[in-house]
N, C-alpha and C positions, 0 to 999 in steps of 0.2 A: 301334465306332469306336476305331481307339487313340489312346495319348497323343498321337502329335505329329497326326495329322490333325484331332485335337478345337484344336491349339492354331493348326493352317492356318485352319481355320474360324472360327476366333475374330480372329485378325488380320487375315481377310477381312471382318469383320461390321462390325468394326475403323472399319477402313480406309476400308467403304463409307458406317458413318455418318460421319469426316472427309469425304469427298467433298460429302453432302449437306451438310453445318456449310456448307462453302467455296461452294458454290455458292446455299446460300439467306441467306445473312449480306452475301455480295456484291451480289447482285441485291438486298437490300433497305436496303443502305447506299448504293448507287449509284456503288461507287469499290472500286478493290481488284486485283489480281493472279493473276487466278483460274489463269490456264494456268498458271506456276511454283511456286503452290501446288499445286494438282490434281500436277504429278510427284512431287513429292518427298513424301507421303501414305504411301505404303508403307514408303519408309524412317524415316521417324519413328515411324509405330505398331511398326515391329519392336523399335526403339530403345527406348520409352518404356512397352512392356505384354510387354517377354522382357527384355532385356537390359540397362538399364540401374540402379544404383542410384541408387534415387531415394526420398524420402519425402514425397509430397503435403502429411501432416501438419507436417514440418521442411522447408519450401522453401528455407532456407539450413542445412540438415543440413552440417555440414564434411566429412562422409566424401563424401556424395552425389558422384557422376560429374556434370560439365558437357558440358551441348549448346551450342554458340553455332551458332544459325543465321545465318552469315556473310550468306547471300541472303535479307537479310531482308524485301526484298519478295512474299516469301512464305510471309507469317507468319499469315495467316487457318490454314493447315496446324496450325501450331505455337498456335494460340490451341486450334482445335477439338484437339488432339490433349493436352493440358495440362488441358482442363476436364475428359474425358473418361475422364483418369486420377486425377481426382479434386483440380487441386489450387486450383478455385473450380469453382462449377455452372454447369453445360450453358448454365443459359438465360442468363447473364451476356451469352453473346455476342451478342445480340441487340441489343446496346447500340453495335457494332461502328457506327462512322461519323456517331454522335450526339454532340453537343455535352454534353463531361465525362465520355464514356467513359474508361476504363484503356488501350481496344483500338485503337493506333493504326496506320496506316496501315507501321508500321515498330515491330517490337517495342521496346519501352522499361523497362529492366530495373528504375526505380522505381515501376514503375507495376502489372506484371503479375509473380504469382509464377508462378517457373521459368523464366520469362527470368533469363539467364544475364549477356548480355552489350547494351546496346541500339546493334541494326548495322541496317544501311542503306547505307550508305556503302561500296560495294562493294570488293573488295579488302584490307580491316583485318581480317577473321576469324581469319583462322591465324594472320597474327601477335599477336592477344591471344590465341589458343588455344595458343599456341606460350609466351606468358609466366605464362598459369595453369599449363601444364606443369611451367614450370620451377619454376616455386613449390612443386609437389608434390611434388619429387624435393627441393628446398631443404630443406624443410618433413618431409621425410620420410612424406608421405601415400601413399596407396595409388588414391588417386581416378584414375578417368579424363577425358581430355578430347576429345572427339569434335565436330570442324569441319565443317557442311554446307556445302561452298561449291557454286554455280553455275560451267557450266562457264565463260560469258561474262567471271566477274572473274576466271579464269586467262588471261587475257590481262594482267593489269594485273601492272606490275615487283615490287609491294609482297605481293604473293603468294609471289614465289621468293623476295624476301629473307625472308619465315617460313621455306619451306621449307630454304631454307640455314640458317638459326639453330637451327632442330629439329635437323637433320642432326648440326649441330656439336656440339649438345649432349646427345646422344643421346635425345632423347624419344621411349622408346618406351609414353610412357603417353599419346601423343598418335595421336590419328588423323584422318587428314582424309577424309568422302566427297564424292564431287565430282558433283552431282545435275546428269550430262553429257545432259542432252534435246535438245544440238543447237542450242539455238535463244538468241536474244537478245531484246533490245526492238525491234527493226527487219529482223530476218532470220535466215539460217542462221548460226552462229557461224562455221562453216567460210568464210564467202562475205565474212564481215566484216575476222577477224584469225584465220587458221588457227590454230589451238593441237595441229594433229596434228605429228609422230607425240608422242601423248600421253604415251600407257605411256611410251614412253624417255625424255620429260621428267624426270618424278616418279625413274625409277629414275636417272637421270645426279646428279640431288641428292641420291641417297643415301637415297631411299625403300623399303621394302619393298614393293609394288605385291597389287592382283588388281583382277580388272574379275570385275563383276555383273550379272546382268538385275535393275535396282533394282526391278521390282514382282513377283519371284518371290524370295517368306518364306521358302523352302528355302534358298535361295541368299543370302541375304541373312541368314540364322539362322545357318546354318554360316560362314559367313565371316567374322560379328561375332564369333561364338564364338571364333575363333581368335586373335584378337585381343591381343598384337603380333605380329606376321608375324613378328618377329625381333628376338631382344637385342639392345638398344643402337639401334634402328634405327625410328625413326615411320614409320608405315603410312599408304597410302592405297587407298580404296575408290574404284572410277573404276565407278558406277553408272549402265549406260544404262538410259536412261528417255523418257517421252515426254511432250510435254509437253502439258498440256490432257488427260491419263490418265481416262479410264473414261469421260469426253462426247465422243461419235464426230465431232459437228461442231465441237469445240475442237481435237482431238487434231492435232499436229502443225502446226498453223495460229499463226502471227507473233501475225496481228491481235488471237489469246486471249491477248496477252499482259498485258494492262491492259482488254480491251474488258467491257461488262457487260449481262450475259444480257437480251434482250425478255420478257417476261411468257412470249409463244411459246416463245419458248427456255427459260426459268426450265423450264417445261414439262417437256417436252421430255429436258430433263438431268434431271433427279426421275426422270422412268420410266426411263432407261436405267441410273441408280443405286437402283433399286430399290422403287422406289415405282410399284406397276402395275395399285396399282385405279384403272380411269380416272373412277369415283365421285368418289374423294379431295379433297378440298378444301386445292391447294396453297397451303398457308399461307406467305408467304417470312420 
């Protein structure tokens, strides 16, 4: 097997145990985000075990690169995807939805290391990822900063005024991906506040632009790799994706937006994420 196939398959094993983290942590907390975490999976393990610097042992390392999961309702992703790189144990999250957990319902940067930023509050991502930028080019640092928003809070004003501020200030050690699955809390993005035509959004601000199939590692390796598109100029990643990813009856479905798996269902999502002895005793 070569190098890069040995490391598809490693971001795939990846990825599949995030999936199982996010769907047995939710079904056994009773509360959670499961479809917006379940898309954006692929783009974090690419992020967090190829490309970014990071040091589990120094979670406030000053060189390290910052992630702010802008959508941060989608942070069971980002909890399983943070233990799993080492920077607290696996079984921590089992604690997820217990009274004096760390893990709450919306990341919170005193409480979890590697949370960057504690968001929820949709819409403030890139503008705080737009003023850690700045501080690194102030500062003279070499870090980077990488913004996961939803595509839902690119509907919101406070969005373009980051993007106009990046613009002005050249940050091109900034980048935004926009984990685009379509969907909202209550429907199709499209059906709610159109945000098309996308692409010539981002580029009329003075973005450098590419769109991805966010759950293909190829596509998604090369493109972070290239990373700034262009001098002087922040970048944006417009990753289609889908939302409720790898459970056939979440996939593309509203109601997986907040809803929480039946025991059936717990089920269910286990085998088709890889769990296929039907012996097994699903433990949630």
């Amino acid at each position: 097997m070569s190098k890069q196939n040995r490391l598809l398959a490693r971001l795939e094993k990846e990825a599949r145990n995030v999936r199982r983290d996010i769907v047995r942590i939710i079904t056994r907390a009773g509360e959670g985000h499961i479809g917006p975490a379940l898309s954006c999976v692929d783009i974090l393990c690419v992020l967090y075990f190829e490309i970014l610097r990071v040091d589990p042992n120094q979670p406030n390392w000053e060189e390290r690169d910052r992630v702010i999961l802008s959508k941060g309702h989608g942070c069971t992703a980002l909890y399983s995807v943070l233990a799993r790189r080492g920077f607290f144990p696996v079984e921590e999250l089992s604690t997820y939805g217990k009274t004096g957990t760390i893990f709450g319902g919306h990341p919170d940067r005193g409480m979890v290391y590697g949370v960057e930023v504690s968001t929820g509050s949709l819409g403030h991502g890139l503008s705080l990822g737009a003023g850690m930028a700045l501080a690194a080019k102030v500062d003279h640092k070499d870090y980077r900063v990488i913004v996961i928003l939803s595509d839902g809070e690119c509907q919101e004003g406070s969005t373009w005024e980051g993007a106009m501020f990046a613009r002005m200030h050249k940050l091109d050690n900034l980048t935004a991906i926009v984990d685009r699955n379509g969907f909202q809390a209550i429907g199709r993005t499209e059906d709610i506040v159109s945000i098309e035509p996308f692409r010539e959004k981002w580029e009329a601000f003075g973005w450098s632009t590419r769109e991805v199939n966010g759950h293909n590692y190829e596509e998604l390796l090369d493109t972070l790799n290239q990373i700034p598109f262009k001098k002087g100029l922040p970048s944006v990643i417009i990753a289609h994706t889908v939302k409720g990813k790898g459970v056939s009856f979440m996939e593309n479905k509203e109601i997986w937006h907040a809803k929480v798996p039946s025991d059936e269902e717990f089920k269910q999502a286990m085998l088709e994420l890889g769990k296929r002895d039907n012996s097994e005793v699903y433990e949630k």
